[in-house]
mmCIF file as Biopython writes it, N, C-alpha, C and O atoms, coordinates in Angstrom:
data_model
#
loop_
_atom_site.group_PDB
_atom_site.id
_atom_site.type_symbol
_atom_site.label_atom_id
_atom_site.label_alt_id
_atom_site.label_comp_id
_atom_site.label_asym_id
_atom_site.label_entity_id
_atom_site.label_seq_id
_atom_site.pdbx_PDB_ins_code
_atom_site.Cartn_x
_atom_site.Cartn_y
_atom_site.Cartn_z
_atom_site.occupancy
_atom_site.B_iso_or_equiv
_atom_site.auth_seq_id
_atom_site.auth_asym_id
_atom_site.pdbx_PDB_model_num
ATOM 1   N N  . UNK A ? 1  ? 60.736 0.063  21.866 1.0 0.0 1  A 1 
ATOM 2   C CA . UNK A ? 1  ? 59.957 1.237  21.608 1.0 0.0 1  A 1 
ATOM 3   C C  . UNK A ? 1  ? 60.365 1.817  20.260 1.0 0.0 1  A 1 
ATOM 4   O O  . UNK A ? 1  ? 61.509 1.759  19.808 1.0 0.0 1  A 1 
ATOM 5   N N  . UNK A ? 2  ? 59.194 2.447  19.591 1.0 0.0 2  A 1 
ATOM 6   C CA . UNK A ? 2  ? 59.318 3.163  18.404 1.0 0.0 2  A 1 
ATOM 7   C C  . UNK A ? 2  ? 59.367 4.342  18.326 1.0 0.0 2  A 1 
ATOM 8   O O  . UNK A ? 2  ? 58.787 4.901  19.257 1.0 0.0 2  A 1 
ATOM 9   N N  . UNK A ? 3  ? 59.965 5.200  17.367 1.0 0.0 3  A 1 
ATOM 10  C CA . UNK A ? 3  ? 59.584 6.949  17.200 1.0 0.0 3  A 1 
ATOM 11  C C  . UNK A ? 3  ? 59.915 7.006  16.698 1.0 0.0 3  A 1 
ATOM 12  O O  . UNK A ? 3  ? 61.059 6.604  16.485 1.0 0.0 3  A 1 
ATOM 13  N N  . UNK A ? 4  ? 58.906 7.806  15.746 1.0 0.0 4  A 1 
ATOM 14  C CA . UNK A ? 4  ? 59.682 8.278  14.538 1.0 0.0 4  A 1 
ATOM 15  C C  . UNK A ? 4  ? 59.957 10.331 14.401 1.0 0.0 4  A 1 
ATOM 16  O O  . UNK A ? 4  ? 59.173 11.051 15.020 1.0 0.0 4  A 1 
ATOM 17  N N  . UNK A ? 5  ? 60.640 10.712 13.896 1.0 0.0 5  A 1 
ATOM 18  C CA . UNK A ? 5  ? 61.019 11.971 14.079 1.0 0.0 5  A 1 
ATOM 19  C C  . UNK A ? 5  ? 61.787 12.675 12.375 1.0 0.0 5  A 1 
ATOM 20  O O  . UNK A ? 5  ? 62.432 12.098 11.499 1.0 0.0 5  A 1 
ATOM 21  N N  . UNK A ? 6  ? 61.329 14.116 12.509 1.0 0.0 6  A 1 
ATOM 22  C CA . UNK A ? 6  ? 60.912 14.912 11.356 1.0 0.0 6  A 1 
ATOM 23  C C  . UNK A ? 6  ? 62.300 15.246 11.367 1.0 0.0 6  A 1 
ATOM 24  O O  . UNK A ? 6  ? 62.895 15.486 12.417 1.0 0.0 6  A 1 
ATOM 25  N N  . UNK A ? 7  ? 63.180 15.290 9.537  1.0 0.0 7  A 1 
ATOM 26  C CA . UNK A ? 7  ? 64.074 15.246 9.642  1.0 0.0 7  A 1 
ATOM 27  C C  . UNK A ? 7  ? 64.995 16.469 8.621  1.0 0.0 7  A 1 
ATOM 28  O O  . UNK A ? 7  ? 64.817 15.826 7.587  1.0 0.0 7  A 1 
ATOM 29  N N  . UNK A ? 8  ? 65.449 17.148 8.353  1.0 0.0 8  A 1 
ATOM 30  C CA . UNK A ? 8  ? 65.723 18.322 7.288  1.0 0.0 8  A 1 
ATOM 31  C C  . UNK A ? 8  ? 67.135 17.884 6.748  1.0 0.0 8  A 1 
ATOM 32  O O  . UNK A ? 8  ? 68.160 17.773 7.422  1.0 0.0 8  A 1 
ATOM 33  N N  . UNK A ? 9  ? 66.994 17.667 5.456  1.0 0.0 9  A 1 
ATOM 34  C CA . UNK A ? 9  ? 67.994 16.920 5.199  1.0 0.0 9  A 1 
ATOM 35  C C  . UNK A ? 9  ? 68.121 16.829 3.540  1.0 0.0 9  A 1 
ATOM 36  O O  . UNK A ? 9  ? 67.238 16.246 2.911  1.0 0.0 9  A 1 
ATOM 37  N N  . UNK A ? 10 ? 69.377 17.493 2.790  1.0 0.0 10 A 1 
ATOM 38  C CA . UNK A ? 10 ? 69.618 18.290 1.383  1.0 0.0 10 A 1 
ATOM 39  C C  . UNK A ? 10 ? 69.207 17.224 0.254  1.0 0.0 10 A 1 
ATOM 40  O O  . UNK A ? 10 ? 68.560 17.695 -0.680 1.0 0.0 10 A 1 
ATOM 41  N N  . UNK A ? 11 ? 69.465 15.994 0.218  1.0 0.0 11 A 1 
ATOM 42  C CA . UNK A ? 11 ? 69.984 14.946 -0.860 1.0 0.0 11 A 1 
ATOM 43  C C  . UNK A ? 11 ? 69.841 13.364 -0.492 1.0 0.0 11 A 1 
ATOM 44  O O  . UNK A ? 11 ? 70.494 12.937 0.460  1.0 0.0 11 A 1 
ATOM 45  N N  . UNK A ? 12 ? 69.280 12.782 -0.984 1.0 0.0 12 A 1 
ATOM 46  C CA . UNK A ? 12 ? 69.056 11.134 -0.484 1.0 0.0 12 A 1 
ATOM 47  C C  . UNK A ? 12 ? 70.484 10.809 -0.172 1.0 0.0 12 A 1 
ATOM 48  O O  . UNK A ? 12 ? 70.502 9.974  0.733  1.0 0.0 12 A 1 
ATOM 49  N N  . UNK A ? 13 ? 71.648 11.127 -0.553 1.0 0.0 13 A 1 
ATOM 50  C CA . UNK A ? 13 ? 72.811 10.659 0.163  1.0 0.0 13 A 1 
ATOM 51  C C  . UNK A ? 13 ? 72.824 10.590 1.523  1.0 0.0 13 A 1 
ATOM 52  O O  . UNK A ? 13 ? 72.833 9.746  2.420  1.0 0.0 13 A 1 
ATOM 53  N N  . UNK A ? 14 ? 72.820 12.230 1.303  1.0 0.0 14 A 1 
ATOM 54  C CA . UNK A ? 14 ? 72.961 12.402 2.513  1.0 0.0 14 A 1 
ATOM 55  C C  . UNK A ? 14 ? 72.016 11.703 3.748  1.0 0.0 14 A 1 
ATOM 56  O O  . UNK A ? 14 ? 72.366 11.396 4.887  1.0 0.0 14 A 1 
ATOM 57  N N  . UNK A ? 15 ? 70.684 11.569 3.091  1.0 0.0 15 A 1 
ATOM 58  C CA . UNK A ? 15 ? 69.812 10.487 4.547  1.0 0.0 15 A 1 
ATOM 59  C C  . UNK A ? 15 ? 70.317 9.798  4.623  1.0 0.0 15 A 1 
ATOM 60  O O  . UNK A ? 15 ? 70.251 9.258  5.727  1.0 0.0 15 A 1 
ATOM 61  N N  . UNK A ? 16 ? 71.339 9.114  3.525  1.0 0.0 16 A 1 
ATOM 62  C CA . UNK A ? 16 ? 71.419 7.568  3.912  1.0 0.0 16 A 1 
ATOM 63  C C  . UNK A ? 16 ? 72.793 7.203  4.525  1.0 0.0 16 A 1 
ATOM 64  O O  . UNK A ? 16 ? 73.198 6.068  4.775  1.0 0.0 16 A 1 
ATOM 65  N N  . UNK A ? 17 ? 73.416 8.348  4.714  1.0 0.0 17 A 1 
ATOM 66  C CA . UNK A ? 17 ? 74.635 8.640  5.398  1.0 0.0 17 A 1 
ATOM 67  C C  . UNK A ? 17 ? 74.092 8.767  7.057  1.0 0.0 17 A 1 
ATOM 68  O O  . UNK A ? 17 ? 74.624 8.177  7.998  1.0 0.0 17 A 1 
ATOM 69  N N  . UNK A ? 18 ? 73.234 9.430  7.126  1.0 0.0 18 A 1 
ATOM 70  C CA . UNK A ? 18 ? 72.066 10.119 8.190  1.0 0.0 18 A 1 
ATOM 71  C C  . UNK A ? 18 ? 71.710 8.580  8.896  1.0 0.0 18 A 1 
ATOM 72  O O  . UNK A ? 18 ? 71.795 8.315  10.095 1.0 0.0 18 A 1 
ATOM 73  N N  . UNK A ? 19 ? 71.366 7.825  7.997  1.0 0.0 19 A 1 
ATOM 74  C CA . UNK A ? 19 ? 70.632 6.598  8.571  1.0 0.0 19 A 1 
ATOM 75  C C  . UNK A ? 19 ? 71.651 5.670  8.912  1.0 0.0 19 A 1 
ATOM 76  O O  . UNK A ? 19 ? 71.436 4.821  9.777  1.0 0.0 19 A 1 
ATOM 77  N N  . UNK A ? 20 ? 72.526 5.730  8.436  1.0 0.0 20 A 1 
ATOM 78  C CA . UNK A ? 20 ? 73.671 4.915  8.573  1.0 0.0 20 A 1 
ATOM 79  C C  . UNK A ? 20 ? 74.505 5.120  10.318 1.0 0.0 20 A 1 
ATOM 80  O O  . UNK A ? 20 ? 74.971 4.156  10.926 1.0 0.0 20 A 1 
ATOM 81  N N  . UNK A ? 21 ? 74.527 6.491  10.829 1.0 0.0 21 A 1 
ATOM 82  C CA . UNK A ? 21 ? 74.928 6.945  11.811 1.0 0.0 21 A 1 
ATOM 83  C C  . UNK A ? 21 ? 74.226 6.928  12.948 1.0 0.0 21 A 1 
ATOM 84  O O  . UNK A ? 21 ? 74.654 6.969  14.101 1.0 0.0 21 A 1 
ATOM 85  N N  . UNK A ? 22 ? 72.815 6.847  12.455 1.0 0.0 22 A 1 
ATOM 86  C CA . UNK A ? 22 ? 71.994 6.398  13.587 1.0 0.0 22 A 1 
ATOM 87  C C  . UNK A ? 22 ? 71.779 5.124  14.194 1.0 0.0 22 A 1 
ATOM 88  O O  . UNK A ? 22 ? 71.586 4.933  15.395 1.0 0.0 22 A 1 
ATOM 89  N N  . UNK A ? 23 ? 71.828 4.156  13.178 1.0 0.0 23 A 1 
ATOM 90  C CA . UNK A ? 23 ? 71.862 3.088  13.380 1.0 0.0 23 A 1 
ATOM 91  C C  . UNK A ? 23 ? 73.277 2.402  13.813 1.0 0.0 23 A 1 
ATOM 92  O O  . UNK A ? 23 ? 73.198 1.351  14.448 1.0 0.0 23 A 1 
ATOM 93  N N  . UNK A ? 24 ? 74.297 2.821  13.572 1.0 0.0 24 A 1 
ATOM 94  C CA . UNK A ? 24 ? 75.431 2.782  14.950 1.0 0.0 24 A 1 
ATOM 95  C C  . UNK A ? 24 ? 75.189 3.309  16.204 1.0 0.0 24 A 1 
ATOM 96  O O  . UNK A ? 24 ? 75.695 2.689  17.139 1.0 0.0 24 A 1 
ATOM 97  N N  . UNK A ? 25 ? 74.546 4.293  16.459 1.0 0.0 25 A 1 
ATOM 98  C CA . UNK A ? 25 ? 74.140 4.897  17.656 1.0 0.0 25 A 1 
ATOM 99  C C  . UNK A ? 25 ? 73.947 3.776  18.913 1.0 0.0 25 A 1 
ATOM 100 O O  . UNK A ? 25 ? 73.183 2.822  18.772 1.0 0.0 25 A 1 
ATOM 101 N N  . UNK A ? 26 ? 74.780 4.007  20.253 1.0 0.0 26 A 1 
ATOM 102 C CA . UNK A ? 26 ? 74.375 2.733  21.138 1.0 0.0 26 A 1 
ATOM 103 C C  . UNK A ? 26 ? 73.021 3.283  21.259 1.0 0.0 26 A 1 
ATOM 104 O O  . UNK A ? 26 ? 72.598 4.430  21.115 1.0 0.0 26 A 1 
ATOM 105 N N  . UNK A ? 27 ? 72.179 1.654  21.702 1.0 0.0 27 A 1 
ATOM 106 C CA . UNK A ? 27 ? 70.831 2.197  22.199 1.0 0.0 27 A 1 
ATOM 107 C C  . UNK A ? 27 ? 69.803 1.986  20.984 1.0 0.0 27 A 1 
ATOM 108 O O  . UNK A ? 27 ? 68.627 1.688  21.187 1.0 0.0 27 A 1 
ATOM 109 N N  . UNK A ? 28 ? 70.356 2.170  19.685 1.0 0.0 28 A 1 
ATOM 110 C CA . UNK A ? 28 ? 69.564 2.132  18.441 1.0 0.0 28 A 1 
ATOM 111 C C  . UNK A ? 28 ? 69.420 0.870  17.992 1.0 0.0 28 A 1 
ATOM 112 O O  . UNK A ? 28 ? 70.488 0.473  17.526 1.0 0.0 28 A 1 
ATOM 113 N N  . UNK A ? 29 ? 68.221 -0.247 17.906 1.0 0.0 29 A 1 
ATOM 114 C CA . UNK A ? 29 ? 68.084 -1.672 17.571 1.0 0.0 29 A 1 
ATOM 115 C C  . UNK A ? 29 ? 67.596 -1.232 16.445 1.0 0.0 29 A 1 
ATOM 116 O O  . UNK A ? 29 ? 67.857 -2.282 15.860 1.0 0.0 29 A 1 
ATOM 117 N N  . UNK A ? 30 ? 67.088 -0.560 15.584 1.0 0.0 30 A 1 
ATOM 118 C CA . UNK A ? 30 ? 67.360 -0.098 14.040 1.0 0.0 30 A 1 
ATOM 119 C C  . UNK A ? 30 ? 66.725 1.417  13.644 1.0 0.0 30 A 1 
ATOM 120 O O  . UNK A ? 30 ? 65.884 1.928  14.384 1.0 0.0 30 A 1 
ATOM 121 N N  . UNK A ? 31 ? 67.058 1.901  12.771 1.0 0.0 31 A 1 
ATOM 122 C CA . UNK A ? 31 ? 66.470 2.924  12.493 1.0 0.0 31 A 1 
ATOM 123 C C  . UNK A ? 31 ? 66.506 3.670  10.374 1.0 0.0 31 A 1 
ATOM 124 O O  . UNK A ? 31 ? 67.492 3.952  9.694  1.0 0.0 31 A 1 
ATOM 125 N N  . UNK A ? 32 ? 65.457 3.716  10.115 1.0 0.0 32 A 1 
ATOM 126 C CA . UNK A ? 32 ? 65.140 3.851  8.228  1.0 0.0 32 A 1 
ATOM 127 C C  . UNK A ? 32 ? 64.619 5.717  8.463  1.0 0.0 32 A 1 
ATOM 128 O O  . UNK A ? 32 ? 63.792 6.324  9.142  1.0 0.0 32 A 1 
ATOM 129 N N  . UNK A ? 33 ? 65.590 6.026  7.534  1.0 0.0 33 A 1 
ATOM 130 C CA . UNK A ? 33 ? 65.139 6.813  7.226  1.0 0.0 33 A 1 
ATOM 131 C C  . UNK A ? 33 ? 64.487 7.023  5.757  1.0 0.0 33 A 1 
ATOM 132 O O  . UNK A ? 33 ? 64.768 6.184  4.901  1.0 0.0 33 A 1 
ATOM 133 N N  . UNK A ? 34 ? 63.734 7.971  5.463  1.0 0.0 34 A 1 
ATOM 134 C CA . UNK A ? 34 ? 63.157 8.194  4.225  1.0 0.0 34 A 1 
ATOM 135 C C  . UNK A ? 34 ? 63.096 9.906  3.716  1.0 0.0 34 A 1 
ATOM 136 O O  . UNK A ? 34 ? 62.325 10.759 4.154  1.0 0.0 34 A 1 
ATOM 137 N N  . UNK A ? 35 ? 64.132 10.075 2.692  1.0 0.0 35 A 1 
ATOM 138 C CA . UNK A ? 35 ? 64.355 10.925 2.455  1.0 0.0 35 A 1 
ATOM 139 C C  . UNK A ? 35 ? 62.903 12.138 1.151  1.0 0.0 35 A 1 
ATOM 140 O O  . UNK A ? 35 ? 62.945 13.322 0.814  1.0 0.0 35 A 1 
ATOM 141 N N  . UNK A ? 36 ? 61.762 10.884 0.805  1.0 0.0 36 A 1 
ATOM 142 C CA . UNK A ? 36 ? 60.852 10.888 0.117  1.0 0.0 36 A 1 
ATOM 143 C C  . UNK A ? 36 ? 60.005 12.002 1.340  1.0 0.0 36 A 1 
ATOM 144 O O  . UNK A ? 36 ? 59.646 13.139 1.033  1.0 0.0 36 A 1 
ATOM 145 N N  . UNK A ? 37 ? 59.812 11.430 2.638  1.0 0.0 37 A 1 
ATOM 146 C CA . UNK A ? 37 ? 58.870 12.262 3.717  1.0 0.0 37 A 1 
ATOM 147 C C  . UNK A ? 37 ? 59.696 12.959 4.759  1.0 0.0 37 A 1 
ATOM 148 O O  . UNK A ? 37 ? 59.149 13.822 5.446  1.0 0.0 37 A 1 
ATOM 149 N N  . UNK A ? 38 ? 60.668 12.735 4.897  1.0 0.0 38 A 1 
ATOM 150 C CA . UNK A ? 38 ? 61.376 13.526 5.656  1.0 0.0 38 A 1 
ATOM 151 C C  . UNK A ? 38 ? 61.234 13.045 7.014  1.0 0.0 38 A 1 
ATOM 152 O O  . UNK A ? 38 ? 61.240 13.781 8.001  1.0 0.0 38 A 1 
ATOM 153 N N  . UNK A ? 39 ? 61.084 11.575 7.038  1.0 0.0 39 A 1 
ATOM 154 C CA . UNK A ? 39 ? 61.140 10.982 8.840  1.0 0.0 39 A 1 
ATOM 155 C C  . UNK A ? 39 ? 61.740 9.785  8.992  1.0 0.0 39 A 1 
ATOM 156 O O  . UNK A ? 39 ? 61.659 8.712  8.393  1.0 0.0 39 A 1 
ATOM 157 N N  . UNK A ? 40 ? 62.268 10.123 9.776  1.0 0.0 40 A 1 
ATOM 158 C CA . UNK A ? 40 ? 63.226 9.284  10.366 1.0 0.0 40 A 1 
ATOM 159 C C  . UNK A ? 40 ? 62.158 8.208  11.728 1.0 0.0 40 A 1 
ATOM 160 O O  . UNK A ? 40 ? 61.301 8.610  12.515 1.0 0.0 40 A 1 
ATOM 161 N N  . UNK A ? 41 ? 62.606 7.049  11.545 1.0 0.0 41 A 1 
ATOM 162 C CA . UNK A ? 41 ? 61.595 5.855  12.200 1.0 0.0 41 A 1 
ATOM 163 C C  . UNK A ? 41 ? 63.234 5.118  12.770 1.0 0.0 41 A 1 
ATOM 164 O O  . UNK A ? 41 ? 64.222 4.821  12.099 1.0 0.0 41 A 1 
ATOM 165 N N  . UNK A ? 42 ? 62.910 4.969  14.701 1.0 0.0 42 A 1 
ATOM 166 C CA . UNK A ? 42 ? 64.005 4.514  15.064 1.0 0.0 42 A 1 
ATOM 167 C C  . UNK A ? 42 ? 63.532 3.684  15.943 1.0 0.0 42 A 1 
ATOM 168 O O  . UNK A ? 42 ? 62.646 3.998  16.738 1.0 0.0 42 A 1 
ATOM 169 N N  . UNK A ? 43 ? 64.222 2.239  15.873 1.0 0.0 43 A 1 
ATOM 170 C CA . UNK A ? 43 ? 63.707 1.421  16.966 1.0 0.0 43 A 1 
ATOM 171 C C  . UNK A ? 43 ? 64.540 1.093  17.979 1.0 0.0 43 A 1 
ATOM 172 O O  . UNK A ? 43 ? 65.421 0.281  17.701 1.0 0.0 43 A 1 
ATOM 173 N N  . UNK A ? 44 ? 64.479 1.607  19.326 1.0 0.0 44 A 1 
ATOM 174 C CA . UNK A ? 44 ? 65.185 1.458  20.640 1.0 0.0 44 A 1 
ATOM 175 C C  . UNK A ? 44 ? 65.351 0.082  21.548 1.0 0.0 44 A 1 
ATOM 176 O O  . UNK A ? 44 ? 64.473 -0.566 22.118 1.0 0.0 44 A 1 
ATOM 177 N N  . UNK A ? 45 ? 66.701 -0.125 21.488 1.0 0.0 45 A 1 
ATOM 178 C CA . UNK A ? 45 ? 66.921 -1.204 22.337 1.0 0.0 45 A 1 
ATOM 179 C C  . UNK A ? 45 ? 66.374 -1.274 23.800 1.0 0.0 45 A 1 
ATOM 180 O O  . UNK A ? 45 ? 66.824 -0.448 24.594 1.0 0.0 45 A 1 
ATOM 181 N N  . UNK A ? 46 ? 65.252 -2.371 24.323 1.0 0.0 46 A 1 
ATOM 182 C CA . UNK A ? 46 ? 64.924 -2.281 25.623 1.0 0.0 46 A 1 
ATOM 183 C C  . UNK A ? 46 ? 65.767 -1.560 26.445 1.0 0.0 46 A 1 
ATOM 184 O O  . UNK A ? 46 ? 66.998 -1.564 26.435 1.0 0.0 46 A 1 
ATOM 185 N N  . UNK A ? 47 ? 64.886 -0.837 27.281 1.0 0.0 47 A 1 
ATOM 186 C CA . UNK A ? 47 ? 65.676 -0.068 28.638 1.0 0.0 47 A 1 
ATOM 187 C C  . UNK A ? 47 ? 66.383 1.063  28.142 1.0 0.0 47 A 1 
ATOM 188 O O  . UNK A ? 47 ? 66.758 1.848  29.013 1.0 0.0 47 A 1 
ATOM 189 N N  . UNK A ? 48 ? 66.627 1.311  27.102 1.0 0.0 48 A 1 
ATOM 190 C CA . UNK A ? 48 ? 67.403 2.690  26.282 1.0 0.0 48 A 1 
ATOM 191 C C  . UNK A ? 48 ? 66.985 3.748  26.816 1.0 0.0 48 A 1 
ATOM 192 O O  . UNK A ? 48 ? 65.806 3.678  27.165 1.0 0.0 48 A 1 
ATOM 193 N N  . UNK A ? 49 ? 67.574 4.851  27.046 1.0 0.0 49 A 1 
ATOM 194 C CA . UNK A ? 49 ? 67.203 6.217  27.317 1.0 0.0 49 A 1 
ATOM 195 C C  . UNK A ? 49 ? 66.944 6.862  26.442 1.0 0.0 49 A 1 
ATOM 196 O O  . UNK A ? 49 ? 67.697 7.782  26.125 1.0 0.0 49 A 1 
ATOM 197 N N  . UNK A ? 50 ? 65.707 6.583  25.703 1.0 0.0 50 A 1 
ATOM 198 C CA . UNK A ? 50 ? 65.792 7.573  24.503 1.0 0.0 50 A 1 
ATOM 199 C C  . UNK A ? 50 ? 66.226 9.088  23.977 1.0 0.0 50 A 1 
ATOM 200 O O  . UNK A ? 50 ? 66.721 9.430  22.903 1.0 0.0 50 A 1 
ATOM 201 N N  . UNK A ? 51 ? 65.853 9.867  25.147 1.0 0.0 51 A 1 
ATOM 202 C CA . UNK A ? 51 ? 66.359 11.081 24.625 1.0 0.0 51 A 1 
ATOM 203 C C  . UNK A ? 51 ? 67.960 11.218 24.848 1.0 0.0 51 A 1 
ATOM 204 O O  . UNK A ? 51 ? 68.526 11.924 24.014 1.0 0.0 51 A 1 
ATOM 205 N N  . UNK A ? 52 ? 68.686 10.698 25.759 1.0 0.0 52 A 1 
ATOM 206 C CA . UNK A ? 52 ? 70.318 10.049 25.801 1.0 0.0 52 A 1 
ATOM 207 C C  . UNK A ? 52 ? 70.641 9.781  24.419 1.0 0.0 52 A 1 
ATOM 208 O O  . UNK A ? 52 ? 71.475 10.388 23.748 1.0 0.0 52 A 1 
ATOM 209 N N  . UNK A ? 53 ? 69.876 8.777  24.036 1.0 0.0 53 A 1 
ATOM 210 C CA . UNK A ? 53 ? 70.148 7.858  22.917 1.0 0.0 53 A 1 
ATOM 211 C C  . UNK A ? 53 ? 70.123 9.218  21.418 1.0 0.0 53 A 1 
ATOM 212 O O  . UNK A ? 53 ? 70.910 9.681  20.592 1.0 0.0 53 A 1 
ATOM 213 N N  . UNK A ? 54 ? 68.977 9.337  21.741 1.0 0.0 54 A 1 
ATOM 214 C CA . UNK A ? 54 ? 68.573 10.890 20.521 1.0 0.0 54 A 1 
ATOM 215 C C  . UNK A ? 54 ? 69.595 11.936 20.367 1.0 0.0 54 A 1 
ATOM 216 O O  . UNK A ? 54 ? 69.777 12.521 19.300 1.0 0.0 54 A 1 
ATOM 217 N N  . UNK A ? 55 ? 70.265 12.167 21.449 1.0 0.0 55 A 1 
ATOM 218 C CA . UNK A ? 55 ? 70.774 13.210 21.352 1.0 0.0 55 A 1 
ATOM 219 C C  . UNK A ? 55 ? 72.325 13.125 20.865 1.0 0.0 55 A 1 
ATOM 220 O O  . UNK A ? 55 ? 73.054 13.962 20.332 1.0 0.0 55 A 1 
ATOM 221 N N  . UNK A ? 56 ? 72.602 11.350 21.389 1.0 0.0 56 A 1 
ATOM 222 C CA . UNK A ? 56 ? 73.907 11.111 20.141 1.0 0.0 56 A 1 
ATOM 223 C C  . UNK A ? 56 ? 73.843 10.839 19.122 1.0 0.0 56 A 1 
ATOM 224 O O  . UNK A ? 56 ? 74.914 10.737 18.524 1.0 0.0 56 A 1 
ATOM 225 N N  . UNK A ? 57 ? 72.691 10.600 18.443 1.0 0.0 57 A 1 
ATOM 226 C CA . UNK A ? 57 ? 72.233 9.930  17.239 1.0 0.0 57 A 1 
ATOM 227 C C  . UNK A ? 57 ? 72.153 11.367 16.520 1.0 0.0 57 A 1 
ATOM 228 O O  . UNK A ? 57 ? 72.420 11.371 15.318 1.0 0.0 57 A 1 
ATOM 229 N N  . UNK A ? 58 ? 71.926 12.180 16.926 1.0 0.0 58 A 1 
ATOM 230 C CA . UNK A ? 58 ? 72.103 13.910 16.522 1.0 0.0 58 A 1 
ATOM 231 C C  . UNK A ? 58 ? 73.483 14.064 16.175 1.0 0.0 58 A 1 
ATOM 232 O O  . UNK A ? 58 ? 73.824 14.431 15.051 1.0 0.0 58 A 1 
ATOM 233 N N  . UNK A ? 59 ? 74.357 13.778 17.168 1.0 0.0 59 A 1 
ATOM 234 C CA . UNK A ? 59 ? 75.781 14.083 17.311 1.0 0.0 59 A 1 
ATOM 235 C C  . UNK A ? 59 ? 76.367 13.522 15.910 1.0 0.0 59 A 1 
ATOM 236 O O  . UNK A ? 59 ? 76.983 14.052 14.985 1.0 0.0 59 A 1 
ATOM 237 N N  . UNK A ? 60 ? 75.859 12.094 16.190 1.0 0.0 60 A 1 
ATOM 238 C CA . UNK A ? 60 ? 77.131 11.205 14.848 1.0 0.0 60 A 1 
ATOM 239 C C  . UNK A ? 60 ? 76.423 12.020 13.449 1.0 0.0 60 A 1 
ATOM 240 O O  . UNK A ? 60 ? 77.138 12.583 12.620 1.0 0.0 60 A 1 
ATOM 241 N N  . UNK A ? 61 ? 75.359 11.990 13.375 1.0 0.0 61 A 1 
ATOM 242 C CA . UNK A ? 61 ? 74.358 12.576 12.213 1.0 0.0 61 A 1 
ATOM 243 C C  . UNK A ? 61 ? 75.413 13.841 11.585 1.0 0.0 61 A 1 
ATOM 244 O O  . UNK A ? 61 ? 76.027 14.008 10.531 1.0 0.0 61 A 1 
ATOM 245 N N  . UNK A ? 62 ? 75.248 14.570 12.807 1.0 0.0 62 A 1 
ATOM 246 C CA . UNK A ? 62 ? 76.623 15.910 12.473 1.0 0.0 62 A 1 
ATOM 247 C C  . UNK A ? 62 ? 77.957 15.771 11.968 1.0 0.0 62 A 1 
ATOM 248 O O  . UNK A ? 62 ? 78.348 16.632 11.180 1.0 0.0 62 A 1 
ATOM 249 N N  . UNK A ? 63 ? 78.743 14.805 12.299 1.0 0.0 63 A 1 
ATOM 250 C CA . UNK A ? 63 ? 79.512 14.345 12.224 1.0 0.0 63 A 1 
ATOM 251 C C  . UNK A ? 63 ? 80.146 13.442 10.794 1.0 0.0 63 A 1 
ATOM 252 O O  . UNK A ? 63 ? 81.316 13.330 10.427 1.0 0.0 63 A 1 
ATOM 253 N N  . UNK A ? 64 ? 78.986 12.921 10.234 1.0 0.0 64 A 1 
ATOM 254 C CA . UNK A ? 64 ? 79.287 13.121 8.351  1.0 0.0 64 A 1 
ATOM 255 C C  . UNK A ? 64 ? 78.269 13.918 7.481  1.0 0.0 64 A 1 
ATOM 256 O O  . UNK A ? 64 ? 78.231 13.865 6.252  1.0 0.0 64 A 1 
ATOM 257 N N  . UNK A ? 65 ? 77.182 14.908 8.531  1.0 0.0 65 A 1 
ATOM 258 C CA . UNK A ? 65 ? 76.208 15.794 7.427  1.0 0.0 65 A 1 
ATOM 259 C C  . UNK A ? 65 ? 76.065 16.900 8.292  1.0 0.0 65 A 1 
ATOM 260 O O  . UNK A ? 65 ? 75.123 16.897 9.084  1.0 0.0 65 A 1 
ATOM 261 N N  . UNK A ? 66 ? 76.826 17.811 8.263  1.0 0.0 66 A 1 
ATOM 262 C CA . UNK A ? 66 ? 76.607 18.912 9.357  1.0 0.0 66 A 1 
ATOM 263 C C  . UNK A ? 66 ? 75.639 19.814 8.979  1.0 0.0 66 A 1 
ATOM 264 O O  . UNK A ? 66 ? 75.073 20.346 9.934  1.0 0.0 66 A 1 
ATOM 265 N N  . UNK A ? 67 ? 75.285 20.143 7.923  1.0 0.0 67 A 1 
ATOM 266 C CA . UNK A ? 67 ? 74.119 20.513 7.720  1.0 0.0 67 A 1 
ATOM 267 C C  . UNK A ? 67 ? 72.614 19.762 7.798  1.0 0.0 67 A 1 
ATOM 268 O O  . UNK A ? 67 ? 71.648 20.156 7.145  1.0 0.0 67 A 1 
ATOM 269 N N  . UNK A ? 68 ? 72.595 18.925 8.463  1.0 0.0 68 A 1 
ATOM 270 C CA . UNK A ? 68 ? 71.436 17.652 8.545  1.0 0.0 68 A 1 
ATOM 271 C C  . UNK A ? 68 ? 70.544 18.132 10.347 1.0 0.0 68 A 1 
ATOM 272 O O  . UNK A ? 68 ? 71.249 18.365 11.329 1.0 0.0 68 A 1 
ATOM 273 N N  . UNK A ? 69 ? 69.328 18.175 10.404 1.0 0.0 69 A 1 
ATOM 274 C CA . UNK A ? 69 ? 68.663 18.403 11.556 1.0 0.0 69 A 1 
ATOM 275 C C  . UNK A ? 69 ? 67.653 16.960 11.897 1.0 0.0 69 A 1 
ATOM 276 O O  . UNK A ? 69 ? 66.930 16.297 11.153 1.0 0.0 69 A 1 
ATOM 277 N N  . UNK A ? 70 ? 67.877 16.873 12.912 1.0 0.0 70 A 1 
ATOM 278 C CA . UNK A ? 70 ? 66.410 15.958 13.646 1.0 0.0 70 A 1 
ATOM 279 C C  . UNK A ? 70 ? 66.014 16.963 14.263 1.0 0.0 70 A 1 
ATOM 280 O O  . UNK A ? 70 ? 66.844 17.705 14.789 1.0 0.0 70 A 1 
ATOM 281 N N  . UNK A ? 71 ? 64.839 17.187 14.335 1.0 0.0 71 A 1 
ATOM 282 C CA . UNK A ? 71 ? 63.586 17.949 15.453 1.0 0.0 71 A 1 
ATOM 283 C C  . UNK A ? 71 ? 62.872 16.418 16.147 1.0 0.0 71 A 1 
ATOM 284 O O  . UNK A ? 71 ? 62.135 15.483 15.833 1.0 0.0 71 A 1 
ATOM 285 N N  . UNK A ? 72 ? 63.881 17.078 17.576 1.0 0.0 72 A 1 
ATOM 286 C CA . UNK A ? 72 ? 63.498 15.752 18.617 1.0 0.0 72 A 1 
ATOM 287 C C  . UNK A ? 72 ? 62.263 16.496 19.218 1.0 0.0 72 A 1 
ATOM 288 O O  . UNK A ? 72 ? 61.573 15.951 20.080 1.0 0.0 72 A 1 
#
């Protein structure tokens, strides 16, 4: 499964720090962000709980950009 989700976020570093953390996320089979539109596109490993999955992918996100938001 796909989704993509609207993302607030200071500096292309920082997305790509952003994208980098998501895509460690268990549950996450890949995910690009684009700091040009501001969305984040994540592709979920079969059977994943997505909003489980979303809501650590929030966590690590915080965790090197604490000023960084997903609107799940």
């Amino acid at each position: 499964m796909k989704k993509t989700y609207k993302v607030e976020v200071d500096c292309a570093n920082c997305a790509a720090k952003m994208e980098e953390a998501v895509k460690a996320t268990a549950g996450v089979k890949d995910a690009t962000l684009s700091f040009m539109t501001l969305k984040l596109k994540v592709e979920f490993e079969d059977g994943a709980d997505v909003d489980a999955v979303m809501q650590e992918a929030v966590k690590n996100c915080k965790k090197v950009e604490d000023d960084c938001e997903i609107f799940l």
